[in-house]
C-alpha positions as CSV (number, residue, x, y, z in Angstrom):
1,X,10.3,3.2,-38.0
2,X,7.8,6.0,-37.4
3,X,4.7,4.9,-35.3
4,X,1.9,4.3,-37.5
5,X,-0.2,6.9,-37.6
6,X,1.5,9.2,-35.5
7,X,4.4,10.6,-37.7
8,X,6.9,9.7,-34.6
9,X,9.7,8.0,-35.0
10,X,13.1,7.1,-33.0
11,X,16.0,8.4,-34.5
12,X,19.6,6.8,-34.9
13,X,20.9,9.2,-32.6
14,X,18.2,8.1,-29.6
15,X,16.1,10.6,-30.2
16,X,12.5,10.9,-31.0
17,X,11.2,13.1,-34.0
18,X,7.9,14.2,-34.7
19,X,6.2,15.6,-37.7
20,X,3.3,18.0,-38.3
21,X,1.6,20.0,-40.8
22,X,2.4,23.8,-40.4
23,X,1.1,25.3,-43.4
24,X,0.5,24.7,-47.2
25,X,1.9,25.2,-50.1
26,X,0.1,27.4,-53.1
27,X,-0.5,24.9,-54.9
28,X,-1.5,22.5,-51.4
29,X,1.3,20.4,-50.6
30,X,1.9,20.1,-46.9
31,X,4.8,22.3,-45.1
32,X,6.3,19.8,-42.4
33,X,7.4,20.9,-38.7
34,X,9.5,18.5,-37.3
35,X,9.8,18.1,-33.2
36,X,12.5,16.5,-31.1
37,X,12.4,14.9,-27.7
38,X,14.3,12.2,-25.3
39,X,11.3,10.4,-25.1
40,X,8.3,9.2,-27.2
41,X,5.9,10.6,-24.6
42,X,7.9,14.1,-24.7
43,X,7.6,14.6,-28.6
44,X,3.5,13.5,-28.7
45,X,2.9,15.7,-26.6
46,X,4.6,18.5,-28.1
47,X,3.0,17.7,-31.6
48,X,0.0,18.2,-30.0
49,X,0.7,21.8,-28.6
50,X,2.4,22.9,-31.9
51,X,-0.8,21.4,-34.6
52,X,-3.2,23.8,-32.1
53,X,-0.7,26.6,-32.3
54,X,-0.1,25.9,-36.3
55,X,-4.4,26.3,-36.2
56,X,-5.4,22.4,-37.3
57,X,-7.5,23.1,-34.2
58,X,-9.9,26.1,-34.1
59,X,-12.0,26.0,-30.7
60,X,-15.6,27.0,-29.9
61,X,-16.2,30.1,-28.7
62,X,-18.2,28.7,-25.7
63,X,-15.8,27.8,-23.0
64,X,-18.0,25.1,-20.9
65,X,-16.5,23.8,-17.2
66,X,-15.0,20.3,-17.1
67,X,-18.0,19.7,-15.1
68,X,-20.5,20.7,-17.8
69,X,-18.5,18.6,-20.3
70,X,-18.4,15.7,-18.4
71,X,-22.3,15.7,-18.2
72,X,-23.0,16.1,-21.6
73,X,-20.6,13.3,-22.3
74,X,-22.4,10.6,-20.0
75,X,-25.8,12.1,-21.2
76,X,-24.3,11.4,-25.1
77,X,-23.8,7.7,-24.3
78,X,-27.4,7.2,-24.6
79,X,-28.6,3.2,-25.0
80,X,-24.8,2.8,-26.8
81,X,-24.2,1.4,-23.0
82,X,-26.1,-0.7,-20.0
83,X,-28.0,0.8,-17.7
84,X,-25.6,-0.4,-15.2
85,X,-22.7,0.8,-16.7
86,X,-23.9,4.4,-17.1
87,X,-24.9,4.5,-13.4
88,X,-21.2,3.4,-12.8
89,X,-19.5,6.0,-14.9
90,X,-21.5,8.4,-13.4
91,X,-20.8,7.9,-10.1
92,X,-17.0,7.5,-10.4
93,X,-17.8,10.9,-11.8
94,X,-19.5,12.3,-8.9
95,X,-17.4,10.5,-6.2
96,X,-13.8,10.8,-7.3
97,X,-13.4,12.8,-10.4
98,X,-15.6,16.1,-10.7
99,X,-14.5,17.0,-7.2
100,X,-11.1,18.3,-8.3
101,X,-12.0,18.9,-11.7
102,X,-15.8,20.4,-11.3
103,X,-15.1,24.2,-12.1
104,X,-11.8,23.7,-14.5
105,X,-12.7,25.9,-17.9
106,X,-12.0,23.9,-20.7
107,X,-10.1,26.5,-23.1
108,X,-7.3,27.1,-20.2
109,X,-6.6,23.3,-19.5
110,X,-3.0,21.8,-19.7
111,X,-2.0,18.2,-19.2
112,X,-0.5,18.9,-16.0
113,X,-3.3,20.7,-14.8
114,X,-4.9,17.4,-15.2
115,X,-2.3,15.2,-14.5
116,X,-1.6,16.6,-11.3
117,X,-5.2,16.5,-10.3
118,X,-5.5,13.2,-11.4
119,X,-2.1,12.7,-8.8
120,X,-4.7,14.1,-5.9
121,X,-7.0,11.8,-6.8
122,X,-5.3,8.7,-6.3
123,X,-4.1,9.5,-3.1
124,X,-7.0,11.2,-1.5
125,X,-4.7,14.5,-0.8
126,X,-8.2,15.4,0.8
127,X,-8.9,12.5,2.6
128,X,-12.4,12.1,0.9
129,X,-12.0,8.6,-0.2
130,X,-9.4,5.7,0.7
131,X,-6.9,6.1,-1.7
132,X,-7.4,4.3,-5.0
133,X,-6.0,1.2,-6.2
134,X,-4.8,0.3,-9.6
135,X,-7.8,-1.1,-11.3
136,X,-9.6,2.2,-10.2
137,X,-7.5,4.3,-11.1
138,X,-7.0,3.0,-14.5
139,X,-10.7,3.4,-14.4
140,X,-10.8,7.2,-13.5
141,X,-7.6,7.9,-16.3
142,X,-10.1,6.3,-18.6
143,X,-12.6,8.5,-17.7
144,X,-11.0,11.3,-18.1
145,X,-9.3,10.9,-21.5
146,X,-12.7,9.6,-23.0
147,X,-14.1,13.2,-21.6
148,X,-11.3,15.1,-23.1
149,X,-11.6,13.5,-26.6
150,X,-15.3,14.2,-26.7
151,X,-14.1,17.8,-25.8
152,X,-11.6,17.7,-28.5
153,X,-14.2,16.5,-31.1
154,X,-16.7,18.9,-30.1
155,X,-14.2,21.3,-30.7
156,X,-14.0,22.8,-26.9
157,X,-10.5,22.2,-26.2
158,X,-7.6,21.0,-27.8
159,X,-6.3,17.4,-27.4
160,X,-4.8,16.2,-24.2
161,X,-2.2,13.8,-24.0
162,X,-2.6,13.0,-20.6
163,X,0.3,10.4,-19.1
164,X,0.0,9.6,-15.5
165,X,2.1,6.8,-13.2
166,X,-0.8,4.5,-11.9
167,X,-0.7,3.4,-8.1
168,X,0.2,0.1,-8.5
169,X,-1.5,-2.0,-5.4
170,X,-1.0,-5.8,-4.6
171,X,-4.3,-7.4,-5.2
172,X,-4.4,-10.6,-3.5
173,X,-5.0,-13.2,-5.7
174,X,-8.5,-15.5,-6.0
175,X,-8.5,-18.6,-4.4
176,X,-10.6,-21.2,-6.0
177,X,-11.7,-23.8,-3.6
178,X,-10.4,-27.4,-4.1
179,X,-11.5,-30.3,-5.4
180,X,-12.4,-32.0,-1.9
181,X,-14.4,-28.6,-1.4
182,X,-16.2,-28.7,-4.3
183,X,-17.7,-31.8,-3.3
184,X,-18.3,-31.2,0.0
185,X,-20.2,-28.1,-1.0
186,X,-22.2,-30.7,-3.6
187,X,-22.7,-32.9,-0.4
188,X,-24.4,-30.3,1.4
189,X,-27.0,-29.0,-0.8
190,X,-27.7,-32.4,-2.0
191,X,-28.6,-33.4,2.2
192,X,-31.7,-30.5,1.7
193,X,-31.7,-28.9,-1.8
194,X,-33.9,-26.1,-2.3
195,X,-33.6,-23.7,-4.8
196,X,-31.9,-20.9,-3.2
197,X,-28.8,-23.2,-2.5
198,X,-29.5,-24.8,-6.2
199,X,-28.2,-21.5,-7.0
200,X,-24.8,-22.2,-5.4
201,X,-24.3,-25.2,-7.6
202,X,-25.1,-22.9,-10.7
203,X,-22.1,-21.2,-9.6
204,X,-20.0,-23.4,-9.1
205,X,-20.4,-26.3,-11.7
206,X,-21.7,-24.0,-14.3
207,X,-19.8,-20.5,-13.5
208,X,-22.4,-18.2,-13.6
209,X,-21.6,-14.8,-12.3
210,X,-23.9,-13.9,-9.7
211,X,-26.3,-11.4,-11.6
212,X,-26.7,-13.7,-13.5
213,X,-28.2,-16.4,-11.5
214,X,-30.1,-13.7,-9.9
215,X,-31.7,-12.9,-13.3
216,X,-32.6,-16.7,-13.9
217,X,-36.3,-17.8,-14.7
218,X,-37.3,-21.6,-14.9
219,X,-38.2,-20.5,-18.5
220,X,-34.9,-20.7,-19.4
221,X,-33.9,-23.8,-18.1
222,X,-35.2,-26.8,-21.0
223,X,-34.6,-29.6,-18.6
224,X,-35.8,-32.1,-20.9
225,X,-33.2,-31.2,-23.3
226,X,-30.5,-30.2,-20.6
227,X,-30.0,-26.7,-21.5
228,X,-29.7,-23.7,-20.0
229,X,-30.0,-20.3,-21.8
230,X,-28.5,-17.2,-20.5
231,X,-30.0,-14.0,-21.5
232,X,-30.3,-11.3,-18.4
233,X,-28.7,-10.3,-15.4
234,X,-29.9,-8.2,-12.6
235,X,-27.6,-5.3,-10.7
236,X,-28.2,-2.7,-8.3
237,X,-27.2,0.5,-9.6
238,X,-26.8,3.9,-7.6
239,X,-29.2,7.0,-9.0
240,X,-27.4,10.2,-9.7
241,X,-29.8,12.1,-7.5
242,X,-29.1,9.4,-4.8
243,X,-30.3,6.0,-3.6
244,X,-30.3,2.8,-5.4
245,X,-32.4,0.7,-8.1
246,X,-32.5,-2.9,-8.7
247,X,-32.7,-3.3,-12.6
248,X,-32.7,-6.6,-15.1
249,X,-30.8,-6.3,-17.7
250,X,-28.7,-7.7,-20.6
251,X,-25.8,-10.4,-19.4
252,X,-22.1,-8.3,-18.9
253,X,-21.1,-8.4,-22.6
254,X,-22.4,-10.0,-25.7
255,X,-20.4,-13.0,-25.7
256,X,-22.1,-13.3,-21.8
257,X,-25.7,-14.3,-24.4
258,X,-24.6,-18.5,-24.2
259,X,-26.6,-21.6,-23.5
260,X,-24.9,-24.0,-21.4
261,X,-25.3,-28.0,-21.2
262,X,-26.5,-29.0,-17.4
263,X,-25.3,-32.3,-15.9
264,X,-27.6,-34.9,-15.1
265,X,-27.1,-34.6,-11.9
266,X,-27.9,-31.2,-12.1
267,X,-31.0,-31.4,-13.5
268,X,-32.4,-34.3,-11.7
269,X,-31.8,-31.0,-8.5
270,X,-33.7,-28.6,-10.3
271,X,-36.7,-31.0,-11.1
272,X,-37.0,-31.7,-7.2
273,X,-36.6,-27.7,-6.4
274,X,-38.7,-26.7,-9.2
275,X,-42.2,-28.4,-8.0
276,X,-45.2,-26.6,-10.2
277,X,-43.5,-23.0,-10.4
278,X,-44.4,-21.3,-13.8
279,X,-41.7,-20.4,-16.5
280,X,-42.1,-16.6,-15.5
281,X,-41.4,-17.1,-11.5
282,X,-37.8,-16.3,-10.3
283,X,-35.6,-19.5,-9.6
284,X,-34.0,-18.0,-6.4
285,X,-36.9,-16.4,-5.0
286,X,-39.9,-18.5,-6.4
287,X,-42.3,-14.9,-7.0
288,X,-43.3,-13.2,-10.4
289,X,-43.1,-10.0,-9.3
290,X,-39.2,-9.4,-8.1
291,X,-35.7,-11.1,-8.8
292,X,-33.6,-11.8,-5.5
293,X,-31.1,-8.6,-5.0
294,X,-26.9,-9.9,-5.5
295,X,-26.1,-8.4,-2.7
296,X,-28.7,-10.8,-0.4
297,X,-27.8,-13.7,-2.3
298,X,-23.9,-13.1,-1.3
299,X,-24.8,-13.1,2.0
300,X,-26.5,-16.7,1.4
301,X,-23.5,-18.3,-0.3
302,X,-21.5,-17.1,2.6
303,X,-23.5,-18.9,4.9
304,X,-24.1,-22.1,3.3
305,X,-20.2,-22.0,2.5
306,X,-19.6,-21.7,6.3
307,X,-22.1,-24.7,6.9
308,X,-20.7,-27.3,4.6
309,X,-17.5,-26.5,6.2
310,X,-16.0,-24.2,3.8
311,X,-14.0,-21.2,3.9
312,X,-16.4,-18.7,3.0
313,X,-15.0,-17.6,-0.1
314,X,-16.0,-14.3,-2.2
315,X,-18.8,-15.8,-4.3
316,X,-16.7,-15.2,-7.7
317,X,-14.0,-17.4,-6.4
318,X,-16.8,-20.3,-7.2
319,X,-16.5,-19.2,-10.6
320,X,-13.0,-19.5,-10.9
321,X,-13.2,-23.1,-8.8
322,X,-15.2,-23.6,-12.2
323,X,-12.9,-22.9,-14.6
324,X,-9.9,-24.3,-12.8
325,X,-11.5,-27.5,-12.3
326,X,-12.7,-27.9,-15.7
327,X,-9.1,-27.2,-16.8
328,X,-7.9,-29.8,-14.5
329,X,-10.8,-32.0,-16.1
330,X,-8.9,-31.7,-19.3
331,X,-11.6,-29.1,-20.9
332,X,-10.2,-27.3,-24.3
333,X,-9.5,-24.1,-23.0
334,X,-11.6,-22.1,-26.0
335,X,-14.5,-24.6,-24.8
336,X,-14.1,-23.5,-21.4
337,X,-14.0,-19.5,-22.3
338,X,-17.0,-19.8,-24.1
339,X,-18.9,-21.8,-21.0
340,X,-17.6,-18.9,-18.9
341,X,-19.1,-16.2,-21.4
342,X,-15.4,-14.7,-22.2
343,X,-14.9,-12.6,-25.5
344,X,-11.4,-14.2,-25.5
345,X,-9.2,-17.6,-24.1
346,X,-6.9,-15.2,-22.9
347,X,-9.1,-13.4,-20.5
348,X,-9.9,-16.9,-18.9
349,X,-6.2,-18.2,-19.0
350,X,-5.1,-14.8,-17.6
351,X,-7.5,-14.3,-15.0
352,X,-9.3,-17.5,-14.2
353,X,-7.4,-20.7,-14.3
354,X,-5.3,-21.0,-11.2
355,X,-3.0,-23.9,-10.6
356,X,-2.3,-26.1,-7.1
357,X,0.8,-27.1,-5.8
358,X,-0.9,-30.8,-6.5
359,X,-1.0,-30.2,-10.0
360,X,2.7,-28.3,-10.2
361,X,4.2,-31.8,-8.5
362,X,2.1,-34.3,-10.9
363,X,3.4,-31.8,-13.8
364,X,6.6,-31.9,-12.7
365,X,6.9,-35.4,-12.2
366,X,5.5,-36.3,-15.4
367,X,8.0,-33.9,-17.1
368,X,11.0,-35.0,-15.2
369,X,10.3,-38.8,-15.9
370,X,9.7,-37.7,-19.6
371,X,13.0,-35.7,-20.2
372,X,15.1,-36.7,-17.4
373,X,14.7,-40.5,-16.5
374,X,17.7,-42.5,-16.5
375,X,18.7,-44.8,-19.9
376,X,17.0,-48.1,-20.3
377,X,14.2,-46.9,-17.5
378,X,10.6,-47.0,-18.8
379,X,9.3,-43.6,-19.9
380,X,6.5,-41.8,-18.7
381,X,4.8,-40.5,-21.7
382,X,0.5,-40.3,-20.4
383,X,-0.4,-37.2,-18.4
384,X,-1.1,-37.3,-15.4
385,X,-4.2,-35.6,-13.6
386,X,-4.8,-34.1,-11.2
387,X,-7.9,-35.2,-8.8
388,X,-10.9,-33.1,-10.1
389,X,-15.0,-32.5,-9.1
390,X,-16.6,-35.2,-11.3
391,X,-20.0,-33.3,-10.9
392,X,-18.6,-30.4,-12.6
393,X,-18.6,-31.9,-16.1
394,X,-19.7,-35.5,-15.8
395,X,-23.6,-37.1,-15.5
């Protein structure tokens, strides 16, 4: 079955064949080419070639550097993307990519012209940057083809098929803090709250991502009705020309916009932080005038970790302590990714829910003495659960 959209297809032989338009008929009917290849990769990017060289594809005369295209590319994104995110792509740009690929003219590049130097990139040939890991590297491929098709539409260069093997880099996984953690981190800010370690509760028994505690207001907090309302988030971004800029923004994605039910508990906290601050101050740092910066506010949740006699964990482990106690907690999992701001249950499933040897025994027990217990010996048919933070969810 051909590929849809593609006009490739595996053949009975093992083959791949491709199809392409070489020429019209008089009467316009399309003359078809046909390609073959051992591999599906090796065939698309031969159609390629041959619909330039069959002149489907009829460059500019201008014949800009990869560096010039890549500007006007990040310059086209406009408001279509965050502050924050522009800043990113263009110094992944300016750090890794352009580089290797500042002065390549656009009308002489081949895939492996850029394959290769994408090769050099991952593992700093040069030794101007540790080599890369998976997630950025994926991240600089990205890059790259994005530039290329924006070349291709503008009619600069031809299409690239660019196929590269990523490094592939053991990230060690997140460890969520346990339940007995959890509390003893409750414990602690409870003994002297203030609103700075309120903060570290938002965290953890709400899951908000560190921006976007940062970017809270007592505005948004309705502690009467017991709602929180996210809305911004606040980042440090790096300038092009250099230096750095603390902005407030939107939240990470649109599904990030959420309001989120506070605990009793909870709120009862924030009423004794609060005092007479105005809507407009900042919750963290109490002023109008400026936000507290992330990268401060790490540096706090680190130390009040390492006082309430807790491994200091990377702040966003607190978020996933969140959604793996909640889980635990028996909370719906489409409930849960929508507390967490996900566009999808799969991203929290995949990515966010992390399971204890605990609960693996109770699970196991309660499946063995379901499906496995002896005749006439009373079947275990309630689940079981594990031990979870009761301050998370309940008043």
């Amino acid at each position: 079955m051909a590929r849809h959209g593609e006009n490739i297809r595996k053949r009975k032989d093992g083959r791949w064949e491709g199809r392409y338009i070489k020429g019209r008929t008089p009467d316009g009917k399309a003359k078809l080419g046909y390609v073959y290849g051992k591999t599906y990769g090796q065939v698309r990017q031969r159609l390629v070639q041959y619909r330039a060289q069959c002149g489907e594809l009829i460059l500019s005369a201008e014949n800009p550097t990869f560096g010039q295209l890549a500007q006007d590319w990040l310059n086209s994104l406009g408001s279509s993307v965050k502050k924050s995110t522009a800043a990113h792509y263009g110094y992944t740009l300016r750090r890794y990519l352009l580089p290797q690929l500042q002065e390549l003219r656009l009308h002489s590049l081949e895939e492996h012209i850029l394959e290769a130097a994408l090769l050099r990139i991952f593992s700093s040939e040069n030794g101007s940057h540790r080599p890369l890991g998976t997630s950025l590297a994926k991240e600089c491929l990205a890059l790259v083809r994005r530039i290329c098709k924006y070349g291709s539409h503008l009619r600069l260069m031809r299409p690239m098929d660019i196929q590269v093997n990523l490094p592939r880099s053991a990230r060690p996984p997140v460890q969520p803090l346990s339940a007995a953690q959890a509390q003893a981190v409750d414990r602690y800010v409870r003994q002297a709250p203030t609103a700075r370690k309120a903060g570290l509760l938002l965290c953890l028994q709400l899951g908000l991502r560190i921006g976007e505690v940062c970017g809270l207001q007592w505005g948004d907090f309705d502690l009467e009705r017991k709602i929180l309302t996210i809305h911004r988030s606040v980042q440090r971004i790096v300038l092009p020309g250099g230096g750095t800029r603390l902005v407030v923004q939107s939240p990470k994605t649109q599904n990030s916009f959420r309001q989120l039910p506070l605990p009793t508990r909870l709120c009862s906290l924030l009423r004794t932080v609060r005092k007479a601050l105005p809507d407009t101050a900042w919750v963290l740092t109490g002023s109008n005038c400026k936000p507290a910066e992330p990268r401060n506010f790490r540096r706090s949740i680190r130390g009040y970790l390492l006082r309430a006699q807790v491994p200091p964990v990377h702040p966003h482990a607190l978020r996933h302590t969140f959604a793996t106690l909640c889980l635990q907690a028996g909370c719906d999992i489409k409930t849960l990714s929508e507390l967490l701001g996900h566009s999808s249950a799969a991203v929290t499933l995949q990515r966010y829910v992390h399971t204890s040897l605990n609960q693996k025994q109770l699970e196991m027990k309660r499946v063995f003495s379901v499906c496995f217990a002896p005749k006439g010996s009373s079947k275990g048919s309630s689940r079981t659960q594990a031990p979870h933070f009761s301050c998370v969810l309940s008043d």
